[in-house]
C-alpha positions in Angstrom: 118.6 235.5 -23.1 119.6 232.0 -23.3 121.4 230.0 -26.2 122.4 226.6 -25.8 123.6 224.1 -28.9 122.4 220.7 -28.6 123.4 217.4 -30.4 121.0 215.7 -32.6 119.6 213.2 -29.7 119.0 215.4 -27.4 117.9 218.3 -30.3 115.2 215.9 -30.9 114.3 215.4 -27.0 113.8 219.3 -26.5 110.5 220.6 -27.0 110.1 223.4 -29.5 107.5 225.4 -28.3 106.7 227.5 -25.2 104.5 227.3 -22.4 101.5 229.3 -22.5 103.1 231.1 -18.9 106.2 231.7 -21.2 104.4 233.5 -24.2 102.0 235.2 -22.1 105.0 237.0 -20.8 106.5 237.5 -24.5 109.1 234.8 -24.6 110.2 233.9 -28.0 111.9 230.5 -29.0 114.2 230.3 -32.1 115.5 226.8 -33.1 117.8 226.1 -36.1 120.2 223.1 -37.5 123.7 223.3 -37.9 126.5 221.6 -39.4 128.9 222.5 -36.5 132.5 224.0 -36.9 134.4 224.8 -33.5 135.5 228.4 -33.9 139.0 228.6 -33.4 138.1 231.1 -30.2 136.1 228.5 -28.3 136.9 227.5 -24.5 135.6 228.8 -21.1 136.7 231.0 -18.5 137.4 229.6 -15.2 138.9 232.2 -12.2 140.1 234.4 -14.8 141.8 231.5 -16.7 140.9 231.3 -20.5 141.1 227.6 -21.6 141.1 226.4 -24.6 138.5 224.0 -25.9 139.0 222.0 -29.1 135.3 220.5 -30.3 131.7 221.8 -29.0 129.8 220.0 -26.9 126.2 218.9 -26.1 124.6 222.0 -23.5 122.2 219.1 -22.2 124.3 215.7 -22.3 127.9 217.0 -22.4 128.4 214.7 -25.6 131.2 215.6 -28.1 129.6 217.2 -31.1 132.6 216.7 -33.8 133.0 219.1 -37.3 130.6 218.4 -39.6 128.3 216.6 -37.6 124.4 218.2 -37.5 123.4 219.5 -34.3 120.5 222.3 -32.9 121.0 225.2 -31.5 118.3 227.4 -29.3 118.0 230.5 -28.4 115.1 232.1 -26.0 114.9 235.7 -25.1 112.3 238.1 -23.8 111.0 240.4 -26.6 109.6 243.0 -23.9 113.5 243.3 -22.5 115.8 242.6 -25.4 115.6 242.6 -29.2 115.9 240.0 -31.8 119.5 238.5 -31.2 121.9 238.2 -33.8 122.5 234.9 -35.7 124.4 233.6 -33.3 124.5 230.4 -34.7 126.6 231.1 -37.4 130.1 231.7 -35.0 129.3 227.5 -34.3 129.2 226.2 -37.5 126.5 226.8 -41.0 122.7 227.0 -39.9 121.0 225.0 -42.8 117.5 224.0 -43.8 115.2 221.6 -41.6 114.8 219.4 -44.7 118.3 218.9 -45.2 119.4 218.4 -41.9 116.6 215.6 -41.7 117.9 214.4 -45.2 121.3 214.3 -43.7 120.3 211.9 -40.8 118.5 209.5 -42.8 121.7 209.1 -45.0 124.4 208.9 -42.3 122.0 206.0 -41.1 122.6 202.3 -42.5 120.2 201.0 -44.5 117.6 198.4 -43.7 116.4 196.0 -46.3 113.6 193.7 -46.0 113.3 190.2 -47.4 110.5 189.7 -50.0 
């Protein structure tokens, strides 16, 4: 299995479906949004060492993904070798709606007018 969380760029850079190698060999893709909430837990393990780390970030570009800001997470697993996995998601913040999350960006944009 693989999961990786993504900020909104590079969320939007990824593509969302599988080769047809990938299927064929019963891949499965899950993609959902999230507004993201560090778990108090969250940090890495390096030689044994548990450090601590305070914010998520980006799996693809490293980029600091803040609390509260919208990001993706994706998960892709073999259904021939493993089972569904568990919302995962929900330990890095609340998974919410496509339509919302694309709601959300348009507003945390500025506006544009035109001249008439």
């Amino acid at each position: 299995m693989q999961r990786a969380i993504h900020c909104s760029n590079c969320g939007h850079l990824i593509g969302r479906e599988l080769s047809s190698e990938d299927m064929a060999r019963n891949f499965v893709i899950r993609f959902v949004r999230l507004i993201v909430k560090c778990p108090e837990s969250h940090g890495i393990e390096v030689n044994g060492v548990f450090e601590p780390m305070d914010s998520i970030h980006c799996d693809l570009c490293n980029t600091e993904i803040l609390d509260g800001e919208i990001a993706w997470a994706r998960t892709i697993w073999n259904s021939n070798r493993e089972g569904t996995p568990g919302p995962w998601e929900n330990d890095f913040g609340k998974v919410i709606a496509e339509d919302v999350a694309k709601l959300a960006e348009l507003l945390s944009k500025p506006l544009q007018f035109k001249t008439l």
